[in-house]
N, C-alpha and C positions, 0 to 999 in steps of 0.2 A: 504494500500500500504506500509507501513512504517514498520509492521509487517508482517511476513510471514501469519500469520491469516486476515491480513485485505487486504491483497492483494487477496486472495482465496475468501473473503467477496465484493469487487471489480470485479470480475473474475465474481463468480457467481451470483451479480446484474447483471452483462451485458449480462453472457449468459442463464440465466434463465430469466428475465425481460425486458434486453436490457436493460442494459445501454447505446445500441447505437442507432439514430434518425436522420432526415434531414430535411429540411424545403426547399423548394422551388418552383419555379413553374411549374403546370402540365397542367390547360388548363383555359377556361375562364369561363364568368360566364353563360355560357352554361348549366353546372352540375347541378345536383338538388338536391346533398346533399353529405353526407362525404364519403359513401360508391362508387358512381361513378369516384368521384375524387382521391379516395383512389388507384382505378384499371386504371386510368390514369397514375396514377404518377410509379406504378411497371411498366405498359409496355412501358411508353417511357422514364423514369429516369433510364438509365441502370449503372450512375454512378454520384460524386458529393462529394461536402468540403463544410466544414461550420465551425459553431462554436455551442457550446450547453452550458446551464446550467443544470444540474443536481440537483434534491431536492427531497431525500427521508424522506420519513414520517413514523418514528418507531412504531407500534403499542408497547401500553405500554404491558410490561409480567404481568401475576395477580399477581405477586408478589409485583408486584409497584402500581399495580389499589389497591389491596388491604393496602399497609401501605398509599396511600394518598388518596381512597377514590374517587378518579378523573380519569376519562378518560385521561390521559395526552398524548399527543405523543411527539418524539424525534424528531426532523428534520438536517437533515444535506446536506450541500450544496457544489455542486464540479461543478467546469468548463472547458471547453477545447476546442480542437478541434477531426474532424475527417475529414477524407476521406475513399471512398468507391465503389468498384466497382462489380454489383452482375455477380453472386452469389459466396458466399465464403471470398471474397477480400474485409479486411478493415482495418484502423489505429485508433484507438479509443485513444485518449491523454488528460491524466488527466493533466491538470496543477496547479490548484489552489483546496486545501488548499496543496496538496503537488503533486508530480508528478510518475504515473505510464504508460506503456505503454500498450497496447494491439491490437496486428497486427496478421490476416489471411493471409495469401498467397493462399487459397484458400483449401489447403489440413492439416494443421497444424495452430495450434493457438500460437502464442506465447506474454507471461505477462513479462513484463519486470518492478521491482522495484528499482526503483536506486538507494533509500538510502540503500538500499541491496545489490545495483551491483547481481542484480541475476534474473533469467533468467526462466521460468517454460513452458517447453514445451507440446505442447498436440496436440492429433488427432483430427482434428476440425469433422471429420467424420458428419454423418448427426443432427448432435446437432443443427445447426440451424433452421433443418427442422420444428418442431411446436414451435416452440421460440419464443416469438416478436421480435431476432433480424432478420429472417425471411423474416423483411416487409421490411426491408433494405436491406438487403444484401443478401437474396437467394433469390430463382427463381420465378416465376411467378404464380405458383399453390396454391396462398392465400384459394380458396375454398377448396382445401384439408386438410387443417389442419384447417381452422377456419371456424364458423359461423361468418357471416358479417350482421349488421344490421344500418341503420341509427338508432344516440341518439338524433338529434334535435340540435337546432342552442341556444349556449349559449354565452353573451358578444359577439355578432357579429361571433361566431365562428360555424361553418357546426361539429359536431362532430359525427363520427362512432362508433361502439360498437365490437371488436371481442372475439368469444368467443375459445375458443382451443377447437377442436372434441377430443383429447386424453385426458384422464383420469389422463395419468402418469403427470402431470405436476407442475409445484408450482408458475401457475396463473391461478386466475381465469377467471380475461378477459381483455383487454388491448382495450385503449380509444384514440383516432388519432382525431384531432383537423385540419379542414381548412377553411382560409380565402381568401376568392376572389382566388381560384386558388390554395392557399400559403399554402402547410402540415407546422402547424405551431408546433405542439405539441404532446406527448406522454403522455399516463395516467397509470401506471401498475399498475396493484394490484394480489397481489400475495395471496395461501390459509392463513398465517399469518396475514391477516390485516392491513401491509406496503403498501404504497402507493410510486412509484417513478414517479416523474412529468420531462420529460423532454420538453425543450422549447429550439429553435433553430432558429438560423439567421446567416447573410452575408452567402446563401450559394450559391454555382455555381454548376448549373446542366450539366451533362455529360460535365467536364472540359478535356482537353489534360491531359492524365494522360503518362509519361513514361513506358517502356515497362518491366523496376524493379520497379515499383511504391511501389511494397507490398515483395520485397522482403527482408526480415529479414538479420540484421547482427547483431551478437553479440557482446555487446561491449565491449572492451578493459577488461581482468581481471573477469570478470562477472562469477559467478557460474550457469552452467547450470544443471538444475534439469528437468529431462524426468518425468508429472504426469501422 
């Protein structure tokens, strides 16, 4: 966010891996494992805030395995909040370690860096469509773009397995966590061998949202950049 590169680095963790997720409740314990709860929570979570941490996990380059010899990974940690309404419509807000914005209005993406004051516009067009941001924020046709499979219950957790049916993509399968009802969690892993874990709470399912909730203004002075 603080670089023009590491905002693009930010941008396309979220829209290549999702960086964006929700946690809350879809039904009881009726379900019988991640995958049913999973198709609960798209058809009646049609919107929702929360709070998330974020922690991606760097696969080391061989240029590093080889001077130390070790598997090492890199980890780094961001938190924030979001709000979101499908399909199209979201605020995804970086706060900690620094702050970036990133808001859909449903037709246009817009990244906002503010130690930059600067502003990176885009066609959010069907980019969502086989994305894992996808499972949040677009429409309801998860069996078109993914294979869905139950992974089994780990630490009390129901976790799913999806895989992308498209080829073109830079994941290979992405991992959804829930308990008692509650989408607790995100697993991404991407063809590089990065892992981003996201994990989420305080959230409110289909809240009163206003009827600008998502619409963008640019702030004061800001450079804006059409990508």
């Amino acid at each position: 966010m603080l670089q023009i590169v590491g905002s693009k680095t930010r941008l396309g963790n979220l829209m290549r891996t999702l960086a964006f997720g929700a946690s809350m409740l879809v039904a009881s314990h009726a379900f019988a494992g991640g995958t049913d709860q999973l198709k609960q929570f798209v058809s009646q979570v049609h919107s929702a805030r929360g709070e998330f941490v974020q922690t991606e996990v760097r696969a080391p380059s061989n240029a590093q395995q080889q001077a130390s010899g070790v598997l090492s990974t890199q980890n780094k940690v961001s938190s924030g909040t979001f709000t979101f309404a499908r399909p199209g419509k979201f605020i995804w807000a970086y706060e900690k370690p620094y702050a970036q914005l990133l808001q859909a209005d449903g037709d246009k993406l817009y990244v906002y860096d503010k130690d930059l004051n600067q502003v990176t516009v885009r066609k959010l067009g069907g980019a969502l469509g086989a994305s894992p941001a996808a499972i949040l924020f677009g429409s309801n046709d998860l069996d078109k773009n993914f294979n869905l499979k139950d992974a089994g219950v780990k630490a009390g957790i129901d976790w799913l397995e999806l895989i992308p049916k498209s080829k073109d993509t830079q994941f290979q399968r992405v991992g959804i966590g829930f308990r008692d009802g509650n989408l607790e969690a995100m697993e991404l892993h991407d063809v590089f061998g990065n892992v981003t874990l996201l994990k989420f709470s305080n959230i409110q399912k289909n809240p009163p949202l206003p009827a600008d909730a998502f619409k963008f203004t640019v702030p004061k002075g800001a450079d804006v950049i059409n990508g």
